[in-house]
ZADO-1210 file (C-alpha; in nm, 4 decimals, padded with zeros to 6 digits):
<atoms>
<atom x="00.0000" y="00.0000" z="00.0000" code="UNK" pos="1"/>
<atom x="00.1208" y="00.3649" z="-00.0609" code="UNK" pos="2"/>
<atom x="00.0259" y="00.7058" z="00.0914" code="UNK" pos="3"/>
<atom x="-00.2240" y="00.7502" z="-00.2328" code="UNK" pos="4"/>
<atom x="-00.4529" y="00.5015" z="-00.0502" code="UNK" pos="5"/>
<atom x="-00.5118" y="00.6867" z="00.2621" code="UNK" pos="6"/>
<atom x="-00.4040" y="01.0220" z="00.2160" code="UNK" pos="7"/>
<atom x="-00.6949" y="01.2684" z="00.2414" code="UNK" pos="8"/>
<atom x="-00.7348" y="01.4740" z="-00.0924" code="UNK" pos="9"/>
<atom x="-00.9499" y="01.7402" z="00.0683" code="UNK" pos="10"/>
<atom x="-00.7642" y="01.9460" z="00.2868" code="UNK" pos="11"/>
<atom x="-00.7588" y="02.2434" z="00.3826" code="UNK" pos="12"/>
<atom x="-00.4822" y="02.4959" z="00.4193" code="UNK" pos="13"/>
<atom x="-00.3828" y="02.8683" z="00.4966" code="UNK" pos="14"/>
<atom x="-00.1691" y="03.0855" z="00.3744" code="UNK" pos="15"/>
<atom x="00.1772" y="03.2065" z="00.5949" code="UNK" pos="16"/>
<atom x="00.0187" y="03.5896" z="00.5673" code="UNK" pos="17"/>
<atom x="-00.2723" y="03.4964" z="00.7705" code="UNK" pos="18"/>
<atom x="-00.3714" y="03.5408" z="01.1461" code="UNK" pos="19"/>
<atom x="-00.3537" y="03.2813" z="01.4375" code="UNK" pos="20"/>
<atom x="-00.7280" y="03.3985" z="01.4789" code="UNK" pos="21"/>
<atom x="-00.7351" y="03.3004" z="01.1276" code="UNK" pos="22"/>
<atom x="-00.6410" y="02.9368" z="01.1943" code="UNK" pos="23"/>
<atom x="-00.8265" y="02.9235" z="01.5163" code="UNK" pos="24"/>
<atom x="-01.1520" y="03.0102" z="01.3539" code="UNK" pos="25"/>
<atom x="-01.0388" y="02.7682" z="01.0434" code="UNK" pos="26"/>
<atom x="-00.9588" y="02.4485" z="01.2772" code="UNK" pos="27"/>
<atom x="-01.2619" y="02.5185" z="01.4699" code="UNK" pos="28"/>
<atom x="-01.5358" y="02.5467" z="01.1414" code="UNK" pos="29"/>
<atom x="-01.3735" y="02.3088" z="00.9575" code="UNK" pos="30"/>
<atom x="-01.2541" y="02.0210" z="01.2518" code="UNK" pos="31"/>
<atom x="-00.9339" y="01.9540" z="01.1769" code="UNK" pos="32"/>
<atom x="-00.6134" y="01.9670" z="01.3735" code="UNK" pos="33"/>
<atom x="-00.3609" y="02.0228" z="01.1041" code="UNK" pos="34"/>
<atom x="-00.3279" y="02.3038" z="00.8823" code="UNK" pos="35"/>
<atom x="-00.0553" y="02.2729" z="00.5707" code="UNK" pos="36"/>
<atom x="00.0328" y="02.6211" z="00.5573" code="UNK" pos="37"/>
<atom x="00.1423" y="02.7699" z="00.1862" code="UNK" pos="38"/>
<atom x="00.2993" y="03.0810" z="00.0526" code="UNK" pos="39"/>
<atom x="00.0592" y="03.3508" z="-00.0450" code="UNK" pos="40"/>
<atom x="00.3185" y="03.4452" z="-00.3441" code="UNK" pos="41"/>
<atom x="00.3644" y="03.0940" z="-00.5252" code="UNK" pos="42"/>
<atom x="00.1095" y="02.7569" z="-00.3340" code="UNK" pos="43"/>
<atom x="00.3933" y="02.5979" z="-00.2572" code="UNK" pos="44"/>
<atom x="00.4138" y="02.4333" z="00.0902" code="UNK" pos="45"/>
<atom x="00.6193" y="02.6238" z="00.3833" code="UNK" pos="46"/>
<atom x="00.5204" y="02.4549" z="00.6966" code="UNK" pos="47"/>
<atom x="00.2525" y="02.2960" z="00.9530" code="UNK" pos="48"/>
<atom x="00.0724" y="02.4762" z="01.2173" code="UNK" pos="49"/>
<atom x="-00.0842" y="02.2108" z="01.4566" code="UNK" pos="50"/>
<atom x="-00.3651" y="02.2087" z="01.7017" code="UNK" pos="51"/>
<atom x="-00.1610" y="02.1782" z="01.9976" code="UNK" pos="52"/>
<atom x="00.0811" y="02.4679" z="01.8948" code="UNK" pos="53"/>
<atom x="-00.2615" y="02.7090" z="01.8266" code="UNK" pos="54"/>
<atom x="-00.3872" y="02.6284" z="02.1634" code="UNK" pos="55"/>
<atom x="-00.0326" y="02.6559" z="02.3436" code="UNK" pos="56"/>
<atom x="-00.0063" y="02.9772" z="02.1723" code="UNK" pos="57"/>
<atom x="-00.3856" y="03.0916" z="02.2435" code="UNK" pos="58"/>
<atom x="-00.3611" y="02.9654" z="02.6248" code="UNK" pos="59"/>
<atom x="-00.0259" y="03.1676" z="02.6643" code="UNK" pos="60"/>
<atom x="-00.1804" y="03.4869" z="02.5095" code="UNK" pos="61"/>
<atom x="-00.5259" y="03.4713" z="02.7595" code="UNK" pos="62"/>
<atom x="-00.3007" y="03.4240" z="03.0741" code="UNK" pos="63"/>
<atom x="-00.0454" y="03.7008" z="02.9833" code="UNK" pos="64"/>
<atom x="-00.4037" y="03.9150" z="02.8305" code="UNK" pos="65"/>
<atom x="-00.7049" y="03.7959" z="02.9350" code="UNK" pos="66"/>
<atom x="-00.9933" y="03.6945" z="02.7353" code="UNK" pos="67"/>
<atom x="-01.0892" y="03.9921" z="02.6869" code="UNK" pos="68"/>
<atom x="-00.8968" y="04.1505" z="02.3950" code="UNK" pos="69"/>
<atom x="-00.7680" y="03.7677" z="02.3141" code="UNK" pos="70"/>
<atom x="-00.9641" y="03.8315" z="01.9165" code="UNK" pos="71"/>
<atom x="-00.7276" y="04.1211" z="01.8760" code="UNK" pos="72"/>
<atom x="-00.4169" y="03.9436" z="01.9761" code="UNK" pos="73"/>
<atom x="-00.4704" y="03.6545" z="01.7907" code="UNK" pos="74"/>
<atom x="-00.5408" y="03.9122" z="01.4770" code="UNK" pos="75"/>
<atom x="-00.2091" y="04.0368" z="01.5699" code="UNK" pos="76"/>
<atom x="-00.0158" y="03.7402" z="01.5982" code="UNK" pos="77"/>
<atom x="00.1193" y="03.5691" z="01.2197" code="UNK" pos="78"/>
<atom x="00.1004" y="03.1779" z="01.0894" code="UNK" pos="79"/>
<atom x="00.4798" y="03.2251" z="00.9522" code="UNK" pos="80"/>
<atom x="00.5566" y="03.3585" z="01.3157" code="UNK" pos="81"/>
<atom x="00.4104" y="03.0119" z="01.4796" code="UNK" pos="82"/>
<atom x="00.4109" y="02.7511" z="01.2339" code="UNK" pos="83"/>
<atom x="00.6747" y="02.4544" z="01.2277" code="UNK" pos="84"/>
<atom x="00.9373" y="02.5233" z="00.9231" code="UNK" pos="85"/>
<atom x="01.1328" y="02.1635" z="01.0249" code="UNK" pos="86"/>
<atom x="00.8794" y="01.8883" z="00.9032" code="UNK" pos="87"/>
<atom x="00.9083" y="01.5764" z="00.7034" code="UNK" pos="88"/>
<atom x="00.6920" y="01.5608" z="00.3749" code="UNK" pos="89"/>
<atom x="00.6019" y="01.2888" z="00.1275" code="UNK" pos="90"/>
<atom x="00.5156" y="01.1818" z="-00.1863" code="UNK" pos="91"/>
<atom x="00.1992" y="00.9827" z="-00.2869" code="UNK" pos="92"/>
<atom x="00.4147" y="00.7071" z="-00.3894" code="UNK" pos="93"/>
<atom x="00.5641" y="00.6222" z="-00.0612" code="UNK" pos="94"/>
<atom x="00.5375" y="00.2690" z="00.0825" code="UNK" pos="95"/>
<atom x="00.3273" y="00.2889" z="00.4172" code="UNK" pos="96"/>
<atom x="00.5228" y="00.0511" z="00.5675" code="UNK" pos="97"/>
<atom x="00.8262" y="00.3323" z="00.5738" code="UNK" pos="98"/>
<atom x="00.5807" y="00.6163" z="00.6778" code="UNK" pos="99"/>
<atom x="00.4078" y="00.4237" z="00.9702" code="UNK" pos="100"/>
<atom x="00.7905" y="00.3761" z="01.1074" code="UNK" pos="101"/>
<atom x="00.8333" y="00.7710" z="01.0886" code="UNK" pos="102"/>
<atom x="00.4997" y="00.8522" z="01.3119" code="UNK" pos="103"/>
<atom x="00.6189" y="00.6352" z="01.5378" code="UNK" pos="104"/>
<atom x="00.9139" y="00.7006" z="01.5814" code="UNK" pos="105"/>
<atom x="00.9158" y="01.0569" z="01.5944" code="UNK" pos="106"/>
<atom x="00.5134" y="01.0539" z="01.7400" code="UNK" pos="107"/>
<atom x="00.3731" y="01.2714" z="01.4577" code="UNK" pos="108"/>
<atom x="00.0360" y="01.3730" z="01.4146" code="UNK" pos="109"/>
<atom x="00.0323" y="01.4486" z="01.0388" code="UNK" pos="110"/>
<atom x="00.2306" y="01.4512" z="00.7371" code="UNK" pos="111"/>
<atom x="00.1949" y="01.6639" z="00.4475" code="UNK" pos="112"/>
<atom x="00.1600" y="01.5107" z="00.0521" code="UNK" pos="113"/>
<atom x="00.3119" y="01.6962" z="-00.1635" code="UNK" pos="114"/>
<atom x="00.3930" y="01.6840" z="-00.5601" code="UNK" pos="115"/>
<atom x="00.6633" y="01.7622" z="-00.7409" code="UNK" pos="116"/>
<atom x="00.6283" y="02.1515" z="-00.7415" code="UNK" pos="117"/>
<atom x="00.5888" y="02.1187" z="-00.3535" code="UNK" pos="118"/>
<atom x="00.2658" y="02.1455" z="-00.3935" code="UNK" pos="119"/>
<atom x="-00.0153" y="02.0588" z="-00.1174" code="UNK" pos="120"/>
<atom x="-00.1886" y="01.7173" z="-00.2553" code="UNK" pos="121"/>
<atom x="-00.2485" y="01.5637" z="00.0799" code="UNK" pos="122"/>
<atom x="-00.2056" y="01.5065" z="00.4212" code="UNK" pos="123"/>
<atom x="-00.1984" y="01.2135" z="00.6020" code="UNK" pos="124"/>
<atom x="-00.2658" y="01.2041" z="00.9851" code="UNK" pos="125"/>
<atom x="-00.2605" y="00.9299" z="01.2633" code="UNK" pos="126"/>
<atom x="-00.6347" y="00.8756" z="01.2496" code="UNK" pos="127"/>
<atom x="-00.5742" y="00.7303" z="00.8645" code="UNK" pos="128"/>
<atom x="-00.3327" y="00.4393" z="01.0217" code="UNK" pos="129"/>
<atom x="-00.6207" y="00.3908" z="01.2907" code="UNK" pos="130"/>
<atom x="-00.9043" y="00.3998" z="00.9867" code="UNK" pos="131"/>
<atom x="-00.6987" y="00.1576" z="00.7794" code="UNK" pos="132"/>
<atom x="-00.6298" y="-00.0952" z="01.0905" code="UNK" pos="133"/>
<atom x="-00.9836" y="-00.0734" z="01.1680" code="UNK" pos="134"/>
<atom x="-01.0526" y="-00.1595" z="00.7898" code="UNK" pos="135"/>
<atom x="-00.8113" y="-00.4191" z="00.8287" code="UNK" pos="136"/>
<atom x="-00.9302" y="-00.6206" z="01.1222" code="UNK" pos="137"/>
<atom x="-01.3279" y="-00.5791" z="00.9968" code="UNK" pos="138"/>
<atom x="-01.1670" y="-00.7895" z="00.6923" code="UNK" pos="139"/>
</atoms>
């Protein structure tokens, strides 16, 4: 099996120019916990902003704030400030066997798919291993 057969296709992403209130809002409508985050000048794929780093970053901003003007802070505060510029990508060709030894092995949460031009294609996230061993076993 490759990454092709469990990657999602429909992801959703946000650009390096926007706000952390941007991405809060965005994880929150939407329900997801990753966001592949792309250049505003060219698509191309620049880094990862996670769940756990928005709400580190949001929890540190209402104790040193307050909730009170929390919306304006998080207006204030840039994606290409927070997000994680160090991350491992793949193709949709890899071999899941190598890509289930990275997450655990480095306890990821997601990986990006990407093509050729670096390009956003996919992302695939520990609850896709969990899906496809729960496919597995019903077998």
């Amino acid at each position: 099996m490759k990454v092709r057969d469990i990657m999602a296709s429909n992801i959703v992403c946000i650009s390096h120019k926007a706000s952390l209130k941007d991405a809060h809002d965005l994880m929150q409508t939407r329900g997801v916990r990753h966001l592949p985050v792309i250049s505003e000048f060219d698509g191309t794929l620049v880094g990862i902003l996670t769940h756990k780093k928005m709400i580190s970053t949001v929890i540190a901003m209402m104790n040193k704030y307050g909730t009170n003007i929390l919306a304006r802070k998080e207006r204030g505060e840039l994606i290409e400030d927070l997000m994680d510029t160090d991350f491992q990508k793949l193709t949709e060709d890899e071999p899941l066997k190598i890509v289930v030894e990275y997450f655990i092995d480095n306890k990821l949460g997601c990986l990006p798919v990407i093509d050729n031009e670096n390009k956003v294609i996919g992302i695939v996230t520990s609850s896709d291993f969990v899906k496809l061993c729960a496919n597995l076993l019903n077998k």
